[in-house]
C-alpha positions, 0 to 999 in steps of 0.5 A: 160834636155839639156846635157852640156860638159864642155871642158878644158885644164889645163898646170902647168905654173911658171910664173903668171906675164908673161902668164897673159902678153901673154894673154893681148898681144895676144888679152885676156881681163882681167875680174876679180879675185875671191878666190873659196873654192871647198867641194868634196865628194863621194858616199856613194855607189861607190868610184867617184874616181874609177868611175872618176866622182865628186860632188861638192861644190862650194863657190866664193867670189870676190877679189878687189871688183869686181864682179863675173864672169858670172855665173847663180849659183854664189855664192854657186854651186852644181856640177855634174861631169861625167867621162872624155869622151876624151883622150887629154883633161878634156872633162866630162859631168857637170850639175851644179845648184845655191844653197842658203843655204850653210848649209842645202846643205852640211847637206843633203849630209852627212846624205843621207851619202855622205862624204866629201873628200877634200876641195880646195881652189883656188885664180883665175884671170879670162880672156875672149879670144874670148868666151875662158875662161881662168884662172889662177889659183894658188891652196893652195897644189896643184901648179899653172895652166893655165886653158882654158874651153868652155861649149859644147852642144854635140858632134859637139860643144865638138870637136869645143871647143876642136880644138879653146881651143887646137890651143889657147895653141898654140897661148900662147907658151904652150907646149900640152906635159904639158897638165894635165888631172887629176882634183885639187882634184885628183892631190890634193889626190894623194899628200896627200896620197903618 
């Protein structure tokens, strides 16, 4: 099996209307909107969150009827993510794979005792920006975000996908100094749990 890394950065941002006119401006093309409902859980034999890895169901509805960003796994997809490997960015190991039924997934889960932690619900406007996906991202108790991601193949690719997604923070007037390393579920525990 081929090892996929996903690469993304992610800035808290205030104002929605005047980034996604930055993106346009600066040559992001506008794709399509989709609200996406996340299910978390952890293992029943570690805690994923001591081990920085995450499970993850994903449910992807379209907004405006559009359709899905291109993904093989939509709607539902089942996620794999391993611990961050890099210090600046949210670079981990992602296997991820499309699921019919909802239901029996997410039973198989707990009875083989996987337990649900959290579920984030997110609306998220879609860009493409030279093969860069950018998102922003407005998540139900958690703020809104600027999100850019590239899927690496290896270590070559990891660190090409690093320096285009990091110079196009540049590019869109972002400050590298707001970069957020945490997941939406992390951010997400830490607020509901302090």
């Amino acid at each position: 099996m081929v090892e996929s890394y996903e690469v993304e950065v992610k800035v808290p941002i205030n104002d929605e209307k005047a980034l996604e006119h930055t993106i346009l401006e600066a040559g992001g093309k506008r794709l399509n909107s989709e609200n996406q409902s996340d299910m978390y859980y952890d293992h029943p034999c570690r805690s994923f969150s001591q081990t920085d890895e995450a499970i993850r169901i994903r449910s992807r509805e379209p907004v405006d009827d559009h359709s899905l960003t291109t993904s093989e796994y939509a709607p539902i997809e089942l996620t794999y993510k391993g611990p961050k490997v890099d210090k600046t960015t949210k670079t981990r190991l992602e296997y991820t794979t499309g699921i019919s039924n909802f239901d029996a997934t997410t039973s198989i889960l707990q009875y083989t005792g996987f337990k649900h932690v959290a579920t984030i619900k997110k609306h998220r406007v879609f860009f493409d920006f030279n093969g860069i996906t950018v998102s922003i991202d407005n998540v139900e108790a958690v703020g809104t975000f600027i999100e850019l991601e590239l899927i690496a193949k290896n270590k070559k690719e990891m660190q090409d996908a690093r320096d285009r997604i990091l110079s196009l923070v540049k590019n869109l007037g972002l400050d590298p100094m707001r970069m957020v390393r945490e997941s939406y579920l992390e951010i997400y525990l830490a607020r509901v749990t302090t």
